[in-house]
N, C-alpha and C positions, 0 to 999 in steps of 0.2 A: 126679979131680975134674972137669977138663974134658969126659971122655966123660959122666958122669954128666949134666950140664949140658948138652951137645948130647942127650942125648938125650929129656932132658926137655924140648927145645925142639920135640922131631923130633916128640914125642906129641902135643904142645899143640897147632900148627901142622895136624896130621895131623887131630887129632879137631876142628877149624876148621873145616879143608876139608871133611871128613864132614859135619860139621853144615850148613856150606855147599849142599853137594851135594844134601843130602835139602832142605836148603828149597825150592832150587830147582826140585826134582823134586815135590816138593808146588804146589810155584805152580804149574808147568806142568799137572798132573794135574788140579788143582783150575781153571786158566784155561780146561779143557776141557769145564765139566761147563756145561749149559743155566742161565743167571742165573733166580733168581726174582722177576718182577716183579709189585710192587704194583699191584693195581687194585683198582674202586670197580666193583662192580657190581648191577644192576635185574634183578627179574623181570618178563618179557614177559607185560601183561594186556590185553585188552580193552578197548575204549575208544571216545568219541564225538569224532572228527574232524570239525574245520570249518575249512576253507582261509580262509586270510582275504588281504586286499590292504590295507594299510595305506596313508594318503594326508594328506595335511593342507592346508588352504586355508584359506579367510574363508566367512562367513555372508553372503546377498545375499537380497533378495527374490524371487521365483518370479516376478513381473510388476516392472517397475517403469517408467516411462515419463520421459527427460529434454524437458521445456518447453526450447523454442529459438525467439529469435525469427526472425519470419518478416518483419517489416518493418523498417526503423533509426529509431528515433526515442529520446522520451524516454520513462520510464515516466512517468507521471503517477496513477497507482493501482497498491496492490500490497496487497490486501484480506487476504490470509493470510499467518501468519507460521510458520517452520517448525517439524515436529511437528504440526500442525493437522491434523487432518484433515475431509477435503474428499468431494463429492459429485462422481457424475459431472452437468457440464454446467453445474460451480461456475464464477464467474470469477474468475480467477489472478492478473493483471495486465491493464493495461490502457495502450499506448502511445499517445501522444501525437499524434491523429488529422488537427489543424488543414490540413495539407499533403496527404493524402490523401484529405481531405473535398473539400479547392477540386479535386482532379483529377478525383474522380467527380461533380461537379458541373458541372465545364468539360466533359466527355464526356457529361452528360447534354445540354446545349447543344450540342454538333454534331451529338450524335443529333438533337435537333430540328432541326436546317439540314438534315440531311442526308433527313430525312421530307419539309418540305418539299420541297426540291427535287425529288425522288422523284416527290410528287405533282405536282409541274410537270412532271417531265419525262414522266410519264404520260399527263397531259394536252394534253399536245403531240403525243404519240404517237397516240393515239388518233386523234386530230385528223387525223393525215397519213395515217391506215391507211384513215381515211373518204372525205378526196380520191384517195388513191392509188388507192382504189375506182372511183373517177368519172370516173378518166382524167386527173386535173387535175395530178397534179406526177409529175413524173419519178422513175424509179425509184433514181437518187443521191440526190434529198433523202427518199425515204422512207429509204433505207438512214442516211443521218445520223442522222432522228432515232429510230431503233430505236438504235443506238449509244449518243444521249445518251440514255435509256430506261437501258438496260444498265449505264452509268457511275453513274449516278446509283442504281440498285437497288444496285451492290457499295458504291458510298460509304456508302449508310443499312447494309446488314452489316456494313461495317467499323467504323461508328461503336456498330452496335448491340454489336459483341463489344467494343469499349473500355470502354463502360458498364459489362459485365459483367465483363472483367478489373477496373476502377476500384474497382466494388463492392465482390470478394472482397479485391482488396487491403484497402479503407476495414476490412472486417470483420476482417483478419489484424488489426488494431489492440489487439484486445479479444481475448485467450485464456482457453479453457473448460476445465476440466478433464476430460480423454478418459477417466476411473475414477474406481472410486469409490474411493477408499486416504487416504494419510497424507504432506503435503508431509514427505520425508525429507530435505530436501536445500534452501535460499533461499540462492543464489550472488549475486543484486542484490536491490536495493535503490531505492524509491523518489527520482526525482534523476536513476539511472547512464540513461546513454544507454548503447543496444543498438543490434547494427548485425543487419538480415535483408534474405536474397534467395531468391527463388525458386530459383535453381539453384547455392545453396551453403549449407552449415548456418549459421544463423545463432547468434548469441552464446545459451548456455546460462542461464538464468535459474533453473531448479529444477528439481527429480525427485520427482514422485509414485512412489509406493512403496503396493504391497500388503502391508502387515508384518503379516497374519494368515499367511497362507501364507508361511513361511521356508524357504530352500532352501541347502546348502553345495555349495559348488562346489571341485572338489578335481582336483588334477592326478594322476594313474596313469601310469605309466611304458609303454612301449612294449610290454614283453615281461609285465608285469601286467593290460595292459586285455584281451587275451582273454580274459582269465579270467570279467572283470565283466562281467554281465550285467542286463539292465533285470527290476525287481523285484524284484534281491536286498536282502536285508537289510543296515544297515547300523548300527554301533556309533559314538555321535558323541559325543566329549569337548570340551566348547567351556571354555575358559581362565577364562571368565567365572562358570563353575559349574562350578568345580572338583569337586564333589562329588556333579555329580548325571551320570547317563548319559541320552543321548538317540537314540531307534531314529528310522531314517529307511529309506526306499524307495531305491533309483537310478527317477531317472526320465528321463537323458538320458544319453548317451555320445556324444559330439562324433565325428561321420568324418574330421574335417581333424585331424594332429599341430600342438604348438605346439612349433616349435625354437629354443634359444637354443644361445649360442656354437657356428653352425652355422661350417662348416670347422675347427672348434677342436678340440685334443685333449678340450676340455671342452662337447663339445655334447651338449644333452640335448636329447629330445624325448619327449613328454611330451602327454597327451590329456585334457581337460575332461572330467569326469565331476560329475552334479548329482546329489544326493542329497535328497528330499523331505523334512524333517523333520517330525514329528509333534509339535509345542509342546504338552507341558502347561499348564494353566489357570494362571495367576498367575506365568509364566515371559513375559518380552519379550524377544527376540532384537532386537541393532542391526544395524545393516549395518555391515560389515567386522570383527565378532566373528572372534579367530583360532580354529581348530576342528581336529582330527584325527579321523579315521576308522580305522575298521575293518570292509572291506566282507566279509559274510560269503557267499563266492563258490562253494561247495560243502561237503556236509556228508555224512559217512559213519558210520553207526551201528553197533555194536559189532565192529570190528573190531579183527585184533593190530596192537600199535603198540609204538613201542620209542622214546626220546628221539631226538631229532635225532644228535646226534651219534654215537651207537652206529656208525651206516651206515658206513662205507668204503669205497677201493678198494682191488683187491689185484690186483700184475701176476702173471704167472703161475708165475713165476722168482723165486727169490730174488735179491740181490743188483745188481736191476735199476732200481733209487731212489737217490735219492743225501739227503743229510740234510737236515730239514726245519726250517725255526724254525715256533714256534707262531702261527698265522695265515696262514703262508704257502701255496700250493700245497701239495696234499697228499703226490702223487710223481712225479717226473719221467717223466712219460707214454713217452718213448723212442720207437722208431721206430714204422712204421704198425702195423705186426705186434702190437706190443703194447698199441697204441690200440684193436684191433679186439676183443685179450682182458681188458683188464679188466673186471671183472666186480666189484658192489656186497657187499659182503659185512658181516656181522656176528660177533661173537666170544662163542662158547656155553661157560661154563665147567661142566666135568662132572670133579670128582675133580682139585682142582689144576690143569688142564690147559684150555687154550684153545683150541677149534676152530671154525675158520670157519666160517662157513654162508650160502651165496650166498642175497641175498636182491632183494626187487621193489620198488622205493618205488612206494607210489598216495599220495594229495595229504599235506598236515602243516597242521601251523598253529605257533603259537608256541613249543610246545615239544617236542611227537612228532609221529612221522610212520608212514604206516599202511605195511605188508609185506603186501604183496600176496601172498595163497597160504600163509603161515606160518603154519597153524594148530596145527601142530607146534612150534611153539616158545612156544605159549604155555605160563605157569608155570616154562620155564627161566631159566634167570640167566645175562645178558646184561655184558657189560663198557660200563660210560658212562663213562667215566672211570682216568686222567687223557688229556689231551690227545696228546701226546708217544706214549703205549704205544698210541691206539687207532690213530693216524694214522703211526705208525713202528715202536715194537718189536714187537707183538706179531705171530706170525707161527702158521701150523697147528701146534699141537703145543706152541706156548711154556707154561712152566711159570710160575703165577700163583697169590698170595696176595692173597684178599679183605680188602680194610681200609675196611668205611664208614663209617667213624670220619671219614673226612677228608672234607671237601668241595671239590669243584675248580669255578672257574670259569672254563670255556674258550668264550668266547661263550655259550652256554648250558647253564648246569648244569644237573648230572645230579637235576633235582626229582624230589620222589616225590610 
């Protein structure tokens, strides 16, 4: 009974192990064979490429002129109020003259001393140049009175050029408007006293504004503004009209960068770009409207194209990457050697099977980008997706199942 009993233990145990064994030999066999991985793939077509340079800023007039005074006084007239609009050679305001009338009236009164005298001391002059003829006075009292002659001419110039400083001052009293446009802008007010000098800006009073002519002014990043160029087209979505699209021109690219957080990990620099807009009839653009662009910076006509993200790199060894999160770096570039070979590649599926295919980018825009030379691959089916398989698994040869059933969104999805 006991052998019986052991021996039925020795079977049991035995055909255990067996079963054991072969599992195991099936996992190994089976952890050997190439994984099949899902991807989402496009066929390569033809298409109309346009590079664009995205930018966003405020809406500003194309001309606009800030009034500053130019003498200190008080306002005592302020004839337009803002919004209005105004004439070139209108008058704007009007400071408070009393004190710069008595000074070009006291300057007109020395210019008169100083004419006088002038004509006395001419007359003296003359007078000695006639004796001095005749032998009758010594050649020191002629030399005196050609002196006072001479004192007496720069006095009446000097008095004559005060007059005329006095004047333009008296005139800075009363300001014209230098355009013809639309007070954008009344920072005073009837009352304030304003302070001006000739050789410092004085206190800002308003800004005339030409608000037919509208212009956006948009910042372009450093490594973007080569791109733009003067007369390209642009795409302008202003916040205010949600709804409507508006084209404009470039009509200016600034040469100087504007830098902020300059020695900072966070310094940017960054270039003025003006864009002309073209306003439809019964559309009023304000100043400081927020606005985004899309400058249309080059455009390529049917050529192959593939979504952005298809593109890759691939080093030339396997096993030479190390593992990627989504978003990150694509692969651990490694030493110069293999800097020098990677090469951009795309993944062609032909019969389950994924093969690379070195390809050329020329320019993209928001969602594809054009392959240079790939006329061969138009009409084939191209992998876009997912993230993960274009940018890490898949490799020359990997075995792949089509599913575009699913949609992936990894920065840019795979639109059709």
């Amino acid at each position: 009974m006991d052998k019986n009993q052991k021996k039925k233990k020795i079977i049991i145990f035995s055909t255990i192990g067996i079963a054991l064994l072969i599992l195991i030999v099936l996992v190994i066999i089976g952890s050997k064979r190439d994984p099949v991985i899902t991807v989402q793939t496009e066929k390569v077509q033809r298409r109309t490429i346009t590079q664009i340079v995205s930018a966003t800023g405020k809406i500003e007039p194309e001309t606009k002129v800030k009034i500053n005074a130019e003498v200190s006084g008080e306002i005592i007239d302020l004839p337009v109020r803002e919004g209005q609009r105004v004439r070139k050679g209108q008058l704007l305001v009007r400071i408070k003259p009393d004190a710069y009338q008595a000074q070009f009236e006291r300057a007109q009164a020395n210019l008169a001393m100083a004419e006088a005298n002038l004509r006395k001391a001419e007359a003296d002059y003359k007078r000695i140049i006639e004796l001095y003829s005749k032998k009758l006075i010594s050649d020191a009292e002629k030399d005196i009175a050609e002196a006072s002659y001479q004192s007496a001419k720069a006095t009446y110039e000097q008095a004559f050029a005060s007059v005329k400083e006095a004047r333009e001052t008296l005139l800075k009293t009363s300001i014209y408007s230098p355009m013809d446009g639309v007070v954008s802008q009344l920072l005073s007010e009837v009352g304030e006293r304003v302070s001006g000098s000739t050789f410092m800006q004085g206190t800002e009073i308003m800004t005339v504004a030409d608000l037919s002519r509208m212009e956006a002014r948009v910042e372009v990043g450093e490594n973007d503004v080569v791109l733009v160029s003067k007369g390209d087209t642009a795409r302008i979505r202003i916040d205010a009209y949600p709804d409507r699209e508006f084209v404009g021109i470039v009509s200016h690219i600034a040469n100087t960068a504007k830098t902020r957080g300059t020695g900072t990990q966070d310094e940017v620099i960054n270039f003025e770009v003006r864009i002309l807009i073209n306003t439809p009839e019964g559309i009023q653009l304000r100043t400081g409207m927020s606005m985004s662009a899309d400058i249309e910076t080059e455009t390529h006509q049917d050529v192959t194209a593939v979504p952005i993200q298809c593109v890759t790199i691939r080093l030339p060894k396997k096993g030479e990457r190390e593992e990627i999160r989504e978003g990150d770096v694509q692969l651990d570039l490694g030493s110069k050697k293999n800097k020098e070979n990677l090469q951009e590649v795309v993944f062609v599926v032909k019969n389950g099977i994924a093969k690379t295919c070195p390809v050329k980018r020329g320019i993209s825009d928001n969602v594809y980008v054009e392959l240079v030379g790939a006329n061969d691959l138009e009409g084939q089916e191209v992998v876009v997706g997912p993230f993960k398989a274009i940018n890490r698994d898949l490799q020359d040869g990997s075995r792949v199942k089509i599913d575009n059933k699913i949609q992936f969104r990894t920065g840019l999805s795979a639109s059709k």
